[in-house]
PyMOL Python script that loads the backbone (N, CA, C, O; Angstrom):
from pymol import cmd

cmd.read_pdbstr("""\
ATOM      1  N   UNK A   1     -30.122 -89.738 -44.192  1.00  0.00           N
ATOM      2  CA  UNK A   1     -31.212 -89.795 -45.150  1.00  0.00           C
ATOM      3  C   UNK A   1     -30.661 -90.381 -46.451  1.00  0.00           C
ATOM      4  O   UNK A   1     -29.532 -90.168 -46.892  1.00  0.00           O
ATOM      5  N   UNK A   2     -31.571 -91.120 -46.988  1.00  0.00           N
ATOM      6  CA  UNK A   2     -30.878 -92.070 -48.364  1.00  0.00           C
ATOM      7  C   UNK A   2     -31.577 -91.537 -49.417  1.00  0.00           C
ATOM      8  O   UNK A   2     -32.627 -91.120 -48.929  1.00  0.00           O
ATOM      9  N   UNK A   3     -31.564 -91.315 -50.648  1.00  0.00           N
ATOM     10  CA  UNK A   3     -32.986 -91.055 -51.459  1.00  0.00           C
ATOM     11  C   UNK A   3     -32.120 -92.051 -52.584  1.00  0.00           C
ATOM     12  O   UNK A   3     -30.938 -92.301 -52.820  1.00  0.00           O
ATOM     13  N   UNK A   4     -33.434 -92.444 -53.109  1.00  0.00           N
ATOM     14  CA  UNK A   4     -33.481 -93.940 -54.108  1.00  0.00           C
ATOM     15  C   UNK A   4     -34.220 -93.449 -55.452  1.00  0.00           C
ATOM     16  O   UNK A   4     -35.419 -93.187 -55.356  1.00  0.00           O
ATOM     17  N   UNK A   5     -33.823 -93.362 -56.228  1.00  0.00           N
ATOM     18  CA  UNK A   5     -34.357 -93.184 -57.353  1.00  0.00           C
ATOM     19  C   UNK A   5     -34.497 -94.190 -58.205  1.00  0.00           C
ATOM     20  O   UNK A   5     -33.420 -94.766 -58.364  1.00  0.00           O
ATOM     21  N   UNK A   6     -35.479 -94.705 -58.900  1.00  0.00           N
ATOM     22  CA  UNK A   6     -36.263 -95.773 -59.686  1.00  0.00           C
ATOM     23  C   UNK A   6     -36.575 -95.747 -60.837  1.00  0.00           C
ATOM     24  O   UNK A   6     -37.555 -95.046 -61.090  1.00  0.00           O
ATOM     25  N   UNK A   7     -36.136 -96.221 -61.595  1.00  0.00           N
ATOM     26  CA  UNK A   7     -36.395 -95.867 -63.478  1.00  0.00           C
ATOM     27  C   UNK A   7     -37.666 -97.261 -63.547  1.00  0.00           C
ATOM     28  O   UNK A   7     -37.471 -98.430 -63.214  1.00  0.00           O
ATOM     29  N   UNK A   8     -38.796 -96.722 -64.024  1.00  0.00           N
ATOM     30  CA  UNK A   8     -39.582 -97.617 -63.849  1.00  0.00           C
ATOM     31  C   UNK A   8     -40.872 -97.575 -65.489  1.00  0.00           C
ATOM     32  O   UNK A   8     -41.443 -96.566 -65.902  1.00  0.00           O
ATOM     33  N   UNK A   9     -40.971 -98.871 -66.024  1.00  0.00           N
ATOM     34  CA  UNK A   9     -41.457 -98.771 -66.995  1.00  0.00           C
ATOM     35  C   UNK A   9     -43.041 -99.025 -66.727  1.00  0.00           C
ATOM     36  O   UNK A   9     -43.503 -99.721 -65.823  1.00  0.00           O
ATOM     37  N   UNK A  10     -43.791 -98.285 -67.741  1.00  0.00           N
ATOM     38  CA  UNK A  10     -45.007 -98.931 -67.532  1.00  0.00           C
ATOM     39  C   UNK A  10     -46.058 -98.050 -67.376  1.00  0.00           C
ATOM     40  O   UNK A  10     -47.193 -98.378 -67.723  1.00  0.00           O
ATOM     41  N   UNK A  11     -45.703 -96.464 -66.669  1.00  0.00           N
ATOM     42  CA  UNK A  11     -46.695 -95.681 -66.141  1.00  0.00           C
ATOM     43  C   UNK A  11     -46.644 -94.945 -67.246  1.00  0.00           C
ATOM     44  O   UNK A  11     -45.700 -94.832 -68.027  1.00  0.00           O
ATOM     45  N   UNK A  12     -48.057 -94.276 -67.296  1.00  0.00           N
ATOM     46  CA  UNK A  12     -48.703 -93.810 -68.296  1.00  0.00           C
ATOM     47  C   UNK A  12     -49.422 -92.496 -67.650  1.00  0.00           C
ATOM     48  O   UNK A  12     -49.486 -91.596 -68.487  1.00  0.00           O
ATOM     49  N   UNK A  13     -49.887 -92.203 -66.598  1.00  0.00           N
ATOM     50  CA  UNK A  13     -50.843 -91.158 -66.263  1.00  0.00           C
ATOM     51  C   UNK A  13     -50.679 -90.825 -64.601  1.00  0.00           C
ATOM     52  O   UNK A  13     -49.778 -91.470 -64.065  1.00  0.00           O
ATOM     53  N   UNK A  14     -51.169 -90.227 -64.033  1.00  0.00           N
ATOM     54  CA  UNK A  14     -51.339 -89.829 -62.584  1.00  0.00           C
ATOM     55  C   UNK A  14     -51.889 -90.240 -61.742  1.00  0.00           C
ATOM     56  O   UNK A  14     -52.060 -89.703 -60.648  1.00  0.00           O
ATOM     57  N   UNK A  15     -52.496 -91.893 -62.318  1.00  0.00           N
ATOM     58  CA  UNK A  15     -53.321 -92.892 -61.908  1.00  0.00           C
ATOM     59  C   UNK A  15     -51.802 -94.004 -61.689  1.00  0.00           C
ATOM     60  O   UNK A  15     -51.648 -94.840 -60.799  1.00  0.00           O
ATOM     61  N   UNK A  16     -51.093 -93.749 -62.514  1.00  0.00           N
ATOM     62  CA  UNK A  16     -49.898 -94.878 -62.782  1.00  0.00           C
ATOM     63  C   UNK A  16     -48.748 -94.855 -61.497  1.00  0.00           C
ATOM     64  O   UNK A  16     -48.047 -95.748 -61.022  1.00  0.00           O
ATOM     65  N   UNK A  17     -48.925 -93.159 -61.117  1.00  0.00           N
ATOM     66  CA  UNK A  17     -47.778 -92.718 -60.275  1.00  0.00           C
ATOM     67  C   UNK A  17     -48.292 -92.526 -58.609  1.00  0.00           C
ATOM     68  O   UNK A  17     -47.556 -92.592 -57.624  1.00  0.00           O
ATOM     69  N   UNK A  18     -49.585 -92.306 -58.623  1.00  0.00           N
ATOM     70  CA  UNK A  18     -50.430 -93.089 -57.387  1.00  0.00           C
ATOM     71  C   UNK A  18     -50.325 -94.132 -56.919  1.00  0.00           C
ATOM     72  O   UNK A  18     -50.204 -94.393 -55.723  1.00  0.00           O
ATOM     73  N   UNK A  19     -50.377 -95.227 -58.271  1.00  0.00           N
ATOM     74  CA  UNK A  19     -50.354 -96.645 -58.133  1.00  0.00           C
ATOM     75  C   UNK A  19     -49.134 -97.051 -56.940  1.00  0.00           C
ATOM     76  O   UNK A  19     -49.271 -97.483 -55.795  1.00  0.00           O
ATOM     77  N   UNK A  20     -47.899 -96.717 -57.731  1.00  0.00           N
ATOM     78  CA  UNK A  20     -46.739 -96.816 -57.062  1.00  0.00           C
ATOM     79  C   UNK A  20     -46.280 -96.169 -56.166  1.00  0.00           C
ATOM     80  O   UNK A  20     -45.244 -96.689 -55.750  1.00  0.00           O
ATOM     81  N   UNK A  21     -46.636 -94.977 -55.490  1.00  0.00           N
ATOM     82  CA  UNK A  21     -46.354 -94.422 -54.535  1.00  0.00           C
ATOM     83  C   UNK A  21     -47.171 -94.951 -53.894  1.00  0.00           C
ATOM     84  O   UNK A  21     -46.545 -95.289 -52.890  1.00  0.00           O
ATOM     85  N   UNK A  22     -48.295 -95.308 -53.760  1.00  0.00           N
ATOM     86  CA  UNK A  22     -49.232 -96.148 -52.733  1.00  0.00           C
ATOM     87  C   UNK A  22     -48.485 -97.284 -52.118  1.00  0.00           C
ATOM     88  O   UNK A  22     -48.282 -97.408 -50.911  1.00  0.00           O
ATOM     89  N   UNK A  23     -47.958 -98.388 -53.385  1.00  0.00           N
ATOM     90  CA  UNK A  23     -47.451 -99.577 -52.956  1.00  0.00           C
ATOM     91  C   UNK A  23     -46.084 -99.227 -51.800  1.00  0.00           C
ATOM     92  O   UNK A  23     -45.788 -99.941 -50.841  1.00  0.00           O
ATOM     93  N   UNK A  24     -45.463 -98.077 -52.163  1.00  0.00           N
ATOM     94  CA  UNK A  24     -44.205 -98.136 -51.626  1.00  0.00           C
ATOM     95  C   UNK A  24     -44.598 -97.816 -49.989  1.00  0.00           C
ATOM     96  O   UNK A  24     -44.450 -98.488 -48.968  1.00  0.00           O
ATOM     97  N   UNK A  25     -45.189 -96.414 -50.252  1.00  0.00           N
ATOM     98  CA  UNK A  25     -46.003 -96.130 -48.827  1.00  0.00           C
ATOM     99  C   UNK A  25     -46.171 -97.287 -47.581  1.00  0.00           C
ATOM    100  O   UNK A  25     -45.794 -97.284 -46.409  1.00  0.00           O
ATOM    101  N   UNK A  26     -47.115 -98.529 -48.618  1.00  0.00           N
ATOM    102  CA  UNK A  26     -47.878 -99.167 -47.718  1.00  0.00           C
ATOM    103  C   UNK A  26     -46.481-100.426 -47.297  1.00  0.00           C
ATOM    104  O   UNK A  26     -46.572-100.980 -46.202  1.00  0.00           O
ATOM    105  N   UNK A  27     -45.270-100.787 -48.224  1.00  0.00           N
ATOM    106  CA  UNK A  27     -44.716-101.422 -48.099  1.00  0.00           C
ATOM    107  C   UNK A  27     -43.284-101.382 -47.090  1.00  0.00           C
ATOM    108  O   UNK A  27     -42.597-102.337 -46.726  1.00  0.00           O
ATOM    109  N   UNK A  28     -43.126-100.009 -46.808  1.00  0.00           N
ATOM    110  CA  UNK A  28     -41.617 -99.158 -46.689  1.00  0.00           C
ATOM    111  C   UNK A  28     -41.893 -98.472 -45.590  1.00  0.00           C
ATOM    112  O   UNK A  28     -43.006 -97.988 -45.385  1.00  0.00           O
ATOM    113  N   UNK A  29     -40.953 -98.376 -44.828  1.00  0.00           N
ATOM    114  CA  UNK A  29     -41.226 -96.681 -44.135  1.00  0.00           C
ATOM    115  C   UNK A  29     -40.041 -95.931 -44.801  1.00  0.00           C
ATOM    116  O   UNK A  29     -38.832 -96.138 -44.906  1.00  0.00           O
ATOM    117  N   UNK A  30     -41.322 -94.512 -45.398  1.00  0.00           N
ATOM    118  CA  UNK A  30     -40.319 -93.929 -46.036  1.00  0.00           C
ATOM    119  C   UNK A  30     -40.483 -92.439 -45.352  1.00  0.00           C
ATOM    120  O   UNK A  30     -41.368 -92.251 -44.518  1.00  0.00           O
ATOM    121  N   UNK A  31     -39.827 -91.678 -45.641  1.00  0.00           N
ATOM    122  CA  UNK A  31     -40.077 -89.982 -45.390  1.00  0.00           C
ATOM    123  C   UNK A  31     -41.302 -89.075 -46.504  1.00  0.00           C
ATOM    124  O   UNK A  31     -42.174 -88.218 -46.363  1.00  0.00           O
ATOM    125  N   UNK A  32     -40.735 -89.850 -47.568  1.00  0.00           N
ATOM    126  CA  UNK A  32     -41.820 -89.162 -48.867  1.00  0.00           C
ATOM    127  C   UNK A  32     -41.189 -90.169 -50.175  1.00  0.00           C
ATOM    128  O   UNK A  32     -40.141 -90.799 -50.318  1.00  0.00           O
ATOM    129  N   UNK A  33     -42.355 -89.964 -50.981  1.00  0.00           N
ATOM    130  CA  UNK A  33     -42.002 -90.568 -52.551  1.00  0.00           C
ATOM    131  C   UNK A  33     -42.656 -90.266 -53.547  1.00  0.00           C
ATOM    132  O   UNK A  33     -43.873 -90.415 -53.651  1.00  0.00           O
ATOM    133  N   UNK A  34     -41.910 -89.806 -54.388  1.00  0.00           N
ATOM    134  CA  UNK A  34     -42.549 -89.001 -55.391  1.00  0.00           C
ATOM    135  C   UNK A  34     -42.783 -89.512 -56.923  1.00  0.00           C
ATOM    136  O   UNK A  34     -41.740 -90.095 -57.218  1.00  0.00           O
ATOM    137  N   UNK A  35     -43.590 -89.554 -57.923  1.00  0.00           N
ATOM    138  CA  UNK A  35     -43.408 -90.182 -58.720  1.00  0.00           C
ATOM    139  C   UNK A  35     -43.622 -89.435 -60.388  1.00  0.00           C
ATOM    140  O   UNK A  35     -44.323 -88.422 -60.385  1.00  0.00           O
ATOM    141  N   UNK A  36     -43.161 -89.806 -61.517  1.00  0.00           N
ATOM    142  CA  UNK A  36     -43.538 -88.769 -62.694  1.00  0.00           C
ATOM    143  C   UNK A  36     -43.602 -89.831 -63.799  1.00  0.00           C
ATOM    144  O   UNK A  36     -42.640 -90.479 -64.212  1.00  0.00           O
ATOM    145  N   UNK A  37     -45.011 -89.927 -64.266  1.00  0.00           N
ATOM    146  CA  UNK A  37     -44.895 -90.688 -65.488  1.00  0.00           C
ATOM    147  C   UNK A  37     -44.445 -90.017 -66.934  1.00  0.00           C
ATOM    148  O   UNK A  37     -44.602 -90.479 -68.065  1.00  0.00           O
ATOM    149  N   UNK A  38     -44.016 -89.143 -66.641  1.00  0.00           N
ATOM    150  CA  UNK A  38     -43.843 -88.763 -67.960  1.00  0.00           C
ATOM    151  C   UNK A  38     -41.901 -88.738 -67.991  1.00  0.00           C
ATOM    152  O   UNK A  38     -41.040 -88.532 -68.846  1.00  0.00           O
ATOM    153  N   UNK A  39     -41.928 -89.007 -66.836  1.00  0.00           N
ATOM    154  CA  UNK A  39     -40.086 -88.857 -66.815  1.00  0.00           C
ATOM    155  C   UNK A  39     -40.337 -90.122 -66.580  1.00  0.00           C
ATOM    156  O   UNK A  39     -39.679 -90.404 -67.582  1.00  0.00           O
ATOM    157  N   UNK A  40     -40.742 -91.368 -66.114  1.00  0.00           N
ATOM    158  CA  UNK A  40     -40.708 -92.686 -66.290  1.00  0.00           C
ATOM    159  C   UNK A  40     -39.296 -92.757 -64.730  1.00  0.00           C
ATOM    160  O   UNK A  40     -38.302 -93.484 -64.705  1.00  0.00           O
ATOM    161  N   UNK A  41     -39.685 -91.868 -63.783  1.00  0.00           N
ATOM    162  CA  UNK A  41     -39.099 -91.723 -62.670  1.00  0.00           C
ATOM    163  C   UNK A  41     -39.936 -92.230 -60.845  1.00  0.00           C
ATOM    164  O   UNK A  41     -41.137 -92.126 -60.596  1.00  0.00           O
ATOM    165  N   UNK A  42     -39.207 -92.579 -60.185  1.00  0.00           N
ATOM    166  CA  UNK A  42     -39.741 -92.313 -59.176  1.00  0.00           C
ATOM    167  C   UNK A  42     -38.783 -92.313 -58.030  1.00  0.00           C
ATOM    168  O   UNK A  42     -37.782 -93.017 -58.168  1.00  0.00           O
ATOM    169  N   UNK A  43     -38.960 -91.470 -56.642  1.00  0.00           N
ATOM    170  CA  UNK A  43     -37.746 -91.066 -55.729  1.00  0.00           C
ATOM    171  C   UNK A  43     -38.244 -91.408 -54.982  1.00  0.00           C
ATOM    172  O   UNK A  43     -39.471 -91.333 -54.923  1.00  0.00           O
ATOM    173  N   UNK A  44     -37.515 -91.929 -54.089  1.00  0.00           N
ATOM    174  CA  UNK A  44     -37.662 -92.477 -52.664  1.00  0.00           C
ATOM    175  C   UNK A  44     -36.975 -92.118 -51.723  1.00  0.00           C
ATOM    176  O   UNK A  44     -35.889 -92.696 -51.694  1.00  0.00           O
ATOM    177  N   UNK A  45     -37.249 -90.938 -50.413  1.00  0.00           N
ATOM    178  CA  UNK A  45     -36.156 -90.741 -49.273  1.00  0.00           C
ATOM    179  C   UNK A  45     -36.659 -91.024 -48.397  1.00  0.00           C
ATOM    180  O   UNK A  45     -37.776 -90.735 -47.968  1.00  0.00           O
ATOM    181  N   UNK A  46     -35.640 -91.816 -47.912  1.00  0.00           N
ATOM    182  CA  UNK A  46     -35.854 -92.955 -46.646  1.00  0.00           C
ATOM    183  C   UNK A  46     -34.996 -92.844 -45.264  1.00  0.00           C
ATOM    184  O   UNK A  46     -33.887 -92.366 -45.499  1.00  0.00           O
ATOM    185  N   UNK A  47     -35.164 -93.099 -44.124  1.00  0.00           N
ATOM    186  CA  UNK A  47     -34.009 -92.999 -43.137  1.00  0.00           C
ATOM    187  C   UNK A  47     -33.231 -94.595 -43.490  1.00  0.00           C
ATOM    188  O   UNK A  47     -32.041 -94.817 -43.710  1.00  0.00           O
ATOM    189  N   UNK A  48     -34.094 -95.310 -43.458  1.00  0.00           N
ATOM    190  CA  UNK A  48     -33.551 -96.917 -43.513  1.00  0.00           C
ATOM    191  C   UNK A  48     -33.130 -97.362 -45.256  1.00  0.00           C
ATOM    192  O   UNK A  48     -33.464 -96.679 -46.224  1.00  0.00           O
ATOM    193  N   UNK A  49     -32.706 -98.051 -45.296  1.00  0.00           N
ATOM    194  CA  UNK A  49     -31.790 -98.864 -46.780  1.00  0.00           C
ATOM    195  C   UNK A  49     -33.422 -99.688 -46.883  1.00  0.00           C
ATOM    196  O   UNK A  49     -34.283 -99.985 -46.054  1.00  0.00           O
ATOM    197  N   UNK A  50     -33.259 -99.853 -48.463  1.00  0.00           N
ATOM    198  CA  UNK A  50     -34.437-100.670 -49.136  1.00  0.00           C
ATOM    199  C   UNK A  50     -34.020-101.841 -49.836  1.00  0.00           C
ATOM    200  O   UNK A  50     -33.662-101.751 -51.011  1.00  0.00           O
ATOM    201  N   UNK A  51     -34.029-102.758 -49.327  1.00  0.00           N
ATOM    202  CA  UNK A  51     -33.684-103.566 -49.871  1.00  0.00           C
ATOM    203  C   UNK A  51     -34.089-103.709 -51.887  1.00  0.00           C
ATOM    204  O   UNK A  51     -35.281-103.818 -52.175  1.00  0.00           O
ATOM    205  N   UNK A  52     -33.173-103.695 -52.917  1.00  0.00           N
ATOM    206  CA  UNK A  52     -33.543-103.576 -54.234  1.00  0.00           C
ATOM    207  C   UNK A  52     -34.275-104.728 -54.440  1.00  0.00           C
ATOM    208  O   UNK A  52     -35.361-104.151 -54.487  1.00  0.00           O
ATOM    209  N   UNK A  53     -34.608-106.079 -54.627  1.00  0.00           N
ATOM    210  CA  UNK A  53     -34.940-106.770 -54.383  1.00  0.00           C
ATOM    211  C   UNK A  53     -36.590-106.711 -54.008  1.00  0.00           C
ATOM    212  O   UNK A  53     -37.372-106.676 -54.959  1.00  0.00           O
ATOM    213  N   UNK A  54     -37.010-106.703 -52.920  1.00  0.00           N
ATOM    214  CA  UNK A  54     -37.797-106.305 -52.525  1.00  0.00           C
ATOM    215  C   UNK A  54     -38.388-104.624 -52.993  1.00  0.00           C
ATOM    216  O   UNK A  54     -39.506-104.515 -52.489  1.00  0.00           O
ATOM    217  N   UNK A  55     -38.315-104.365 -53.146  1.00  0.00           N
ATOM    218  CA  UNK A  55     -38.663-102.885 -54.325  1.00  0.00           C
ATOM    219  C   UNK A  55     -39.101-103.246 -55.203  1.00  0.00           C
ATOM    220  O   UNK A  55     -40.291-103.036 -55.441  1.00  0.00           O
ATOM    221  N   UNK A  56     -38.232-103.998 -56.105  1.00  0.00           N
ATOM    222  CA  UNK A  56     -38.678-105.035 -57.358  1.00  0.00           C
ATOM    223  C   UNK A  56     -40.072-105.741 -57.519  1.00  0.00           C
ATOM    224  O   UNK A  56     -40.923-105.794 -58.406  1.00  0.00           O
ATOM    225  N   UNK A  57     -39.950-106.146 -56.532  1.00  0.00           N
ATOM    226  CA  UNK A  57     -41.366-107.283 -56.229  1.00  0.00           C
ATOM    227  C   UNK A  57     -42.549-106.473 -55.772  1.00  0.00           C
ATOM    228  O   UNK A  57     -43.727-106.588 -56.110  1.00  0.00           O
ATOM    229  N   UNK A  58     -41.804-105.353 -54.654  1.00  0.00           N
ATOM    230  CA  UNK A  58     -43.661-104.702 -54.223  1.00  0.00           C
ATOM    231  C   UNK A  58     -44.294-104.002 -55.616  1.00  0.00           C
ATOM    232  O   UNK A  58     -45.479-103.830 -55.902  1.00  0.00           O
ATOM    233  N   UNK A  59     -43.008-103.637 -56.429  1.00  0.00           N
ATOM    234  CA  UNK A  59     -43.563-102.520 -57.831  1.00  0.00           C
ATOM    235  C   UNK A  59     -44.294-103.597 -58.931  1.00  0.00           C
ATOM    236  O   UNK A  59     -45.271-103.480 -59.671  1.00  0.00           O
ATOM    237  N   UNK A  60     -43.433-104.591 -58.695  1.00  0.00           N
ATOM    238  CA  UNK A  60     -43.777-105.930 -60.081  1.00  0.00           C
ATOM    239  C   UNK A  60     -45.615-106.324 -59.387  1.00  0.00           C
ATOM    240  O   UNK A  60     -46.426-106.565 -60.281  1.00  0.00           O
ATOM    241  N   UNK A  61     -46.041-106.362 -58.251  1.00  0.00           N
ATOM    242  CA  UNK A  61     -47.419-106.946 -57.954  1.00  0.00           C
ATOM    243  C   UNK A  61     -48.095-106.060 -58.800  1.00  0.00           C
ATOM    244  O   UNK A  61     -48.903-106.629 -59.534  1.00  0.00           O
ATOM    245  N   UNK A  62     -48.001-104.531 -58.963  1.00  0.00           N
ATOM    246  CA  UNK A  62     -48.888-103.488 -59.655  1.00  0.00           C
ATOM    247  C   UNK A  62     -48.817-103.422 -61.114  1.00  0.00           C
ATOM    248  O   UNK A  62     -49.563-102.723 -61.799  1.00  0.00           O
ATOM    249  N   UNK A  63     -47.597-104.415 -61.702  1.00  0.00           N
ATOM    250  CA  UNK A  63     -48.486-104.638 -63.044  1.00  0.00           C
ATOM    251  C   UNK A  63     -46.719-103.566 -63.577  1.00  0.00           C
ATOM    252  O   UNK A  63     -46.269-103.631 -64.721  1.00  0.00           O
ATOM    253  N   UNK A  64     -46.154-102.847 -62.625  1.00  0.00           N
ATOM    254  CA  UNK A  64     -45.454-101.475 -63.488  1.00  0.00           C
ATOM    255  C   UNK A  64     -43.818-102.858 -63.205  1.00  0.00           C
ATOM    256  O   UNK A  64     -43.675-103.660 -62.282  1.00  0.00           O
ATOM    257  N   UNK A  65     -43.015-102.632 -64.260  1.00  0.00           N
ATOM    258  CA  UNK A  65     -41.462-103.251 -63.931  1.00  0.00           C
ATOM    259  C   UNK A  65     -40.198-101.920 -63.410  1.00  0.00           C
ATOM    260  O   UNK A  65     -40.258-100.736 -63.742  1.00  0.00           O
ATOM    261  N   UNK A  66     -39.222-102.505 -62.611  1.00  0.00           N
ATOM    262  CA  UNK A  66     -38.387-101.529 -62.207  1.00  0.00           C
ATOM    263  C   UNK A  66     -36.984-102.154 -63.339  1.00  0.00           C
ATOM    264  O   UNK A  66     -36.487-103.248 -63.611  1.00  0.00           O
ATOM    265  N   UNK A  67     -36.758-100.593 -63.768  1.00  0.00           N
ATOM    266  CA  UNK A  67     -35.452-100.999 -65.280  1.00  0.00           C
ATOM    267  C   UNK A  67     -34.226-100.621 -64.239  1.00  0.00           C
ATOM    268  O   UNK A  67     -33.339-101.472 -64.185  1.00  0.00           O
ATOM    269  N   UNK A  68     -34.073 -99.528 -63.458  1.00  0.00           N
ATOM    270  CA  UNK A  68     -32.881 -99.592 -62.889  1.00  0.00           C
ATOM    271  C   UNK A  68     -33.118 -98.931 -61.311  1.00  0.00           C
ATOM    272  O   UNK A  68     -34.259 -98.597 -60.992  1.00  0.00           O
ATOM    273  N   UNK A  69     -31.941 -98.758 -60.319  1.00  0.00           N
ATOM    274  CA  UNK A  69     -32.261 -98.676 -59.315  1.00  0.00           C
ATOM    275  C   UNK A  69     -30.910 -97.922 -58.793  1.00  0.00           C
ATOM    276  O   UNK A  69     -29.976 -98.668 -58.498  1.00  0.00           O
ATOM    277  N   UNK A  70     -30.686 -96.322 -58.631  1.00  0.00           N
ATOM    278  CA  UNK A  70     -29.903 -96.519 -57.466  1.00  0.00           C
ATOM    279  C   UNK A  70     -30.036 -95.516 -56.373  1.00  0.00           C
ATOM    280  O   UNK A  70     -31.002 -94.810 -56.086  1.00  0.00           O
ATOM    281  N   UNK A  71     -28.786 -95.611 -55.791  1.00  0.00           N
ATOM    282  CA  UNK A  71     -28.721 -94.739 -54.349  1.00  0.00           C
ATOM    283  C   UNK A  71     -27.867 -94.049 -53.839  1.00  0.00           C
ATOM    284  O   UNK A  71     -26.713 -94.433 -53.651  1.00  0.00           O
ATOM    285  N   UNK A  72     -28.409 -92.672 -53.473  1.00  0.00           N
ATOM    286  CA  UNK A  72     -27.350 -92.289 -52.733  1.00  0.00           C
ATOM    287  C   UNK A  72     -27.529 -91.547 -51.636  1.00  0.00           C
ATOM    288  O   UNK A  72     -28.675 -91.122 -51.490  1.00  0.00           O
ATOM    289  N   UNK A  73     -26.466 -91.162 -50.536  1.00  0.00           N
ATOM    290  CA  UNK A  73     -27.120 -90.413 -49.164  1.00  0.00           C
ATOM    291  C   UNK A  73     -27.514 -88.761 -49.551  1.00  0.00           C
ATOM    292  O   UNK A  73     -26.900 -87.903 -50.184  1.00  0.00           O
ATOM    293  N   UNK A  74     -28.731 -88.764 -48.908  1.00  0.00           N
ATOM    294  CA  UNK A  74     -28.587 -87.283 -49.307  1.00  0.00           C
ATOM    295  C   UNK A  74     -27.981 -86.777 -47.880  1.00  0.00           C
ATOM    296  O   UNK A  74     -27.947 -87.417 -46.829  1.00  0.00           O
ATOM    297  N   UNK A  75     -27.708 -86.005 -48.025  1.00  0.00           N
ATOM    298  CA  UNK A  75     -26.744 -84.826 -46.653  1.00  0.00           C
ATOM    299  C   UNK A  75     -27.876 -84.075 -46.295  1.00  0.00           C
ATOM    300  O   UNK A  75     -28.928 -84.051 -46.935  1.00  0.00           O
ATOM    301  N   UNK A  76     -27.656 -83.510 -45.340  1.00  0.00           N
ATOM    302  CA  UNK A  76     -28.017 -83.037 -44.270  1.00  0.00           C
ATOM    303  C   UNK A  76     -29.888 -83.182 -44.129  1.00  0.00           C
ATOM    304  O   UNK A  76     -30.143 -84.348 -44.431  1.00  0.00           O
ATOM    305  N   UNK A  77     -30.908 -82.598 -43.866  1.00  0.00           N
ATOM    306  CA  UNK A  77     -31.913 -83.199 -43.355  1.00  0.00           C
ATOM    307  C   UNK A  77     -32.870 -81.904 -44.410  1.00  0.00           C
ATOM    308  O   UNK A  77     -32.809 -80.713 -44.713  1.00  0.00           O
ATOM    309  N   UNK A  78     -33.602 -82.965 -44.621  1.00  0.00           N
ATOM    310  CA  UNK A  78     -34.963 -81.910 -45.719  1.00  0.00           C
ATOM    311  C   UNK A  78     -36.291 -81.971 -44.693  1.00  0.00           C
ATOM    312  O   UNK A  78     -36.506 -82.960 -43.992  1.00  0.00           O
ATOM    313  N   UNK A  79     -37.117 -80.834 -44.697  1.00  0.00           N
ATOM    314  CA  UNK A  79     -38.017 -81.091 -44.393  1.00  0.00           C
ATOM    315  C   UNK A  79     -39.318 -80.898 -45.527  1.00  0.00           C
ATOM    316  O   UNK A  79     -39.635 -79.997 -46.304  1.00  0.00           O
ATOM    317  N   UNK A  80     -39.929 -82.348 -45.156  1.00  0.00           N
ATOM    318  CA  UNK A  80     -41.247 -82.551 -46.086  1.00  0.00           C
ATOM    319  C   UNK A  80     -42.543 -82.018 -45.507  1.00  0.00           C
ATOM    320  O   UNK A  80     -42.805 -81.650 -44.362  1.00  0.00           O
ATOM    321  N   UNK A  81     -43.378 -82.083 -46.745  1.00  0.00           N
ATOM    322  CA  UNK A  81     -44.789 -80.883 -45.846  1.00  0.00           C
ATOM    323  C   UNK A  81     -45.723 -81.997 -46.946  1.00  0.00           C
ATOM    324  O   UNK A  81     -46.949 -81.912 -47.015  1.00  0.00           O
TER     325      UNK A  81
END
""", "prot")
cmd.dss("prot")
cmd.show_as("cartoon", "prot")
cmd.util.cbc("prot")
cmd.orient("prot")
């Protein structure tokens, strides 16, 4: 399991953090992704690697920019509900 965390400028409300968890959803296969405009955050845990790049671009169509990007494995296995 990888989780990706996203410093992302731009969101403003719970409309902002929809926005982008939608795009990733529809773009990624992910496990879950979570997002907080008020921490100007968003997490991503994934089984597969995301290309940064491509992250960049699905977030840049919605109008929001990505400031930094990284990653690391998480250990052992979470379960999401």
């Amino acid at each position: 399991m990888n989780k990706i965390t996203l410093k992302i400028d731009g969101m403003m409300c719970g409309m902002c953090e929809a926005h982008i968890n939608d795009v990733i959803r529809r773009t990624f296969r992910v496990k879950k992704v979570t997002s907080s405009h008020r921490k100007s955050v968003t997490v991503i845990w994934t089984e597969d690697d995301i290309d940064e790049a491509a992250l960049r671009l699905a977030i840049g169509t919605t109008g929001y920019e990505v400031k930094e990007v990284s990653k690391e494995p998480f250990p052992g296995t979470k379960t999401f509900r």
